[in-house]
C-alpha positions as CSV (number, residue, x, y, z in Angstrom):
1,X,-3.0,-10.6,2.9
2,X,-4.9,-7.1,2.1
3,X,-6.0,-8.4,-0.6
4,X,-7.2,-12.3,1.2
5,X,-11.1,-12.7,1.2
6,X,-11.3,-13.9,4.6
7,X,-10.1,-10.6,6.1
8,X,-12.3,-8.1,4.2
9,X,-15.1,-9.9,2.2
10,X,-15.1,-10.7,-1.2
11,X,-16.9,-7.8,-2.5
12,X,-17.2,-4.1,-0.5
13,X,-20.6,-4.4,-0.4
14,X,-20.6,-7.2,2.3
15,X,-18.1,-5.3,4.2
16,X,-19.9,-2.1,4.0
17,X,-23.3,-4.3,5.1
18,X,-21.5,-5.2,8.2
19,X,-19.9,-2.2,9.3
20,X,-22.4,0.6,8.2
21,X,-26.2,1.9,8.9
22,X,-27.1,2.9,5.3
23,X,-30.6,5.2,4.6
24,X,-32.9,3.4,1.4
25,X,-30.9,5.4,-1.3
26,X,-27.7,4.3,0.5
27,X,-26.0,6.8,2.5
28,X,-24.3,6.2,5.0
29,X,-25.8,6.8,8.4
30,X,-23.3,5.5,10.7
31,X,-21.0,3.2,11.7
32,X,-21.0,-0.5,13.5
33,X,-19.2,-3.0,14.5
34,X,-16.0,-1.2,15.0
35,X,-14.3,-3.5,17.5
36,X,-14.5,-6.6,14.9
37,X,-13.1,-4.0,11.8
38,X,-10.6,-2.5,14.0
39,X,-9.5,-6.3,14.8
40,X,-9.8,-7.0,11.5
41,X,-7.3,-4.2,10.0
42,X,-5.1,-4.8,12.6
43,X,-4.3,-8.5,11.7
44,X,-2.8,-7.0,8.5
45,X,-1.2,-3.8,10.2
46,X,0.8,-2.4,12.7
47,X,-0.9,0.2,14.2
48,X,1.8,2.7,16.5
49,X,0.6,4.6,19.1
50,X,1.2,7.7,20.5
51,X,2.8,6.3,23.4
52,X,5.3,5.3,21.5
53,X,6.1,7.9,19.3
54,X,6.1,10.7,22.0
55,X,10.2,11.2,21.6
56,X,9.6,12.6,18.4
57,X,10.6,15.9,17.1
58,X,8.4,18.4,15.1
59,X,7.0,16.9,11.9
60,X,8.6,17.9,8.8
61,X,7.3,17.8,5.6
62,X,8.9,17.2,2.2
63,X,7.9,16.1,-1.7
64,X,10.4,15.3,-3.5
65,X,9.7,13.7,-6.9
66,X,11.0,10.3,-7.8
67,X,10.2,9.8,-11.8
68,X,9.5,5.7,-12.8
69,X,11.7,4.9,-16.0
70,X,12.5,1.5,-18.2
71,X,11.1,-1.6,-16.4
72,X,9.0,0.4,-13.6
73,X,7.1,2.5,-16.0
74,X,6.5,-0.1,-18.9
75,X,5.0,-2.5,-16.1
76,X,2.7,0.9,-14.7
77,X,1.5,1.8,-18.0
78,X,0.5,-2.0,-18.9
79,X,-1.6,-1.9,-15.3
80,X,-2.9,1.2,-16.2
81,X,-3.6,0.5,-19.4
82,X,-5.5,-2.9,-18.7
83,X,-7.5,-1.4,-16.2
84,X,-9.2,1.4,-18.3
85,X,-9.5,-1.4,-21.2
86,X,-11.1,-3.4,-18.3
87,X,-13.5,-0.7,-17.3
88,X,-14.3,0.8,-20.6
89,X,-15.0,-2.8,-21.5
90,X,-17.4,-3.7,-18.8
91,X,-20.5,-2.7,-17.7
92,X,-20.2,-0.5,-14.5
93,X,-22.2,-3.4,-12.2
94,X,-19.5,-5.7,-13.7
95,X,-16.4,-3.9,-12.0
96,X,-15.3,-5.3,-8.6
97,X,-13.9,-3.1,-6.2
98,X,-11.5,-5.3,-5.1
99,X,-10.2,-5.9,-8.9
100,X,-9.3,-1.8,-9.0
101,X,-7.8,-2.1,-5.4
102,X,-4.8,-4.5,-6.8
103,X,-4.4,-2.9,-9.9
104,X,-3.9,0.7,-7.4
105,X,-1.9,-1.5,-5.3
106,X,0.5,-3.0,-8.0
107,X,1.4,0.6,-9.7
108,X,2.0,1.9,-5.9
109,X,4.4,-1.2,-5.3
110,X,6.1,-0.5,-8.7
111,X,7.1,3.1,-7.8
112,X,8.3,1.3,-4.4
113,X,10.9,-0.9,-6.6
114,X,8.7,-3.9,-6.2
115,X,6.3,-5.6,-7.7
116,X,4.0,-9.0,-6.9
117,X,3.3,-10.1,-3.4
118,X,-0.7,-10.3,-4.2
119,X,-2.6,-13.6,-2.7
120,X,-3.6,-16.7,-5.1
121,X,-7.2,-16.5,-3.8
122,X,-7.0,-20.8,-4.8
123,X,-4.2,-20.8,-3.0
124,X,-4.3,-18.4,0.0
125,X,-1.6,-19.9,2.5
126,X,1.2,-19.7,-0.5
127,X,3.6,-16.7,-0.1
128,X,3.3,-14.8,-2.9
129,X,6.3,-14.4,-5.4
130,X,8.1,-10.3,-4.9
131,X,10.6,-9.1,-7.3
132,X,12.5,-5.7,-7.3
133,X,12.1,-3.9,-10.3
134,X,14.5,-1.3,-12.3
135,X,13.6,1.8,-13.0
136,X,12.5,3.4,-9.7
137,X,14.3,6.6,-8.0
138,X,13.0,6.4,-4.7
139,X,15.8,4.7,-3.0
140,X,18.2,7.1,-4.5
141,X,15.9,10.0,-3.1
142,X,16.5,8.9,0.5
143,X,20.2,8.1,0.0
144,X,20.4,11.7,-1.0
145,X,18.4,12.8,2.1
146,X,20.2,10.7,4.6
147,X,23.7,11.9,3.5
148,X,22.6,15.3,4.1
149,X,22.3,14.3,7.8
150,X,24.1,13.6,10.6
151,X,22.9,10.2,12.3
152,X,23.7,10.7,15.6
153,X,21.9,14.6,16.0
154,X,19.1,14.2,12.8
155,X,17.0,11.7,13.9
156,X,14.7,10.6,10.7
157,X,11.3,8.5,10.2
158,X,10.6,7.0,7.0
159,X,6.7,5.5,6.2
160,X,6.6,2.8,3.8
161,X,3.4,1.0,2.2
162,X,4.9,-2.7,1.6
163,X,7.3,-5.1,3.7
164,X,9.3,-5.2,0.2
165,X,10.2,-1.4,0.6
166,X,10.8,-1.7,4.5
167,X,13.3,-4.2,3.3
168,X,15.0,-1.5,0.9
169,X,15.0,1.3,3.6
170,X,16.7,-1.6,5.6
171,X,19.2,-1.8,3.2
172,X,20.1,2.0,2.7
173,X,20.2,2.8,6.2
174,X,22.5,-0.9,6.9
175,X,24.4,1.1,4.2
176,X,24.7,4.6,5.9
177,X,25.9,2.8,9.2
């Protein structure tokens, strides 16, 4: 659905028209309608509130790198290639926002372990084919921190992008008891 027309406009420039005060050369001035975005990015998004986070200990940060091999990185370099043959290819009026958005989106969902899930704009109500994908290590990366901590004392919050990864983290922790 991030991707469907009838939540965010076809192109950003009718979204920006209805949520922004622009100056003649346009910069932005300020900001409008905010009730009817905020309504509008949460029908795609859960949005957790402080209220219900407050039992949460002190935030921790770690990187850890997860390297994409075989399947994931041949499918991130096609994207990647394609898109800079697209915009090397086109004139700069002639490349839609919402074009680079899925191609950003796909190559994030690859180093998820998934790819697909993106709306058939001719067929909007359809779900959207998903498939896992080899190649990825980030699953393995949060087996590796999990077993390094004990579940009842080491309480842990993982953030995921896609439903698709949710569904993995699922998985591990099912795993992990």
């Amino acid at each position: 659905r991030f991707l469907n027309d009838t939540v965010f406009f076809f192109f950003c420039d009718t979204l920006e028209k209805r949520n922004s005060i622009t100056d003649p050369w346009g910069n932005t001035l300020g900001v409008v309608n905010q009730d009817d975005l905020r309504a509008k990015t949460d029908s795609i998004a859960y949005r957790a509130t402080k209220a219900v986070l407050k039992d949460l200990p002190e935030t921790l940060h770690i990187t850890i790198p997860t390297p994409i091999s075989g399947e994931a990185a041949k499918l991130y370099q096609e994207i990647l290639d394609g898109m800079w043959a697209q915009l090397e290819g086109e004139t700069e009026a002639a490349v839609i926002a919402r074009v680079v958005i899925a191609q950003l989106t796909r190559c994030a969902q690859i180093t998820g372990g998934h790819v697909g899930g993106v709306v058939d704009p001719k067929h909007p109500t359809m779900v959207p084919e998903v498939r896992r994908v080899n190649g990825t290590t980030k699953a393995e990366a949060l087996e590796d921190i999990l077993d390094g901590l004990n579940p009842k004392n080491d309480p842990v919050v993982v953030f995921a992008r896609f439903s698709e990864e949710l569904a993995i983290i699922k998985e591990i922790a099912i795993a992990k008891g």
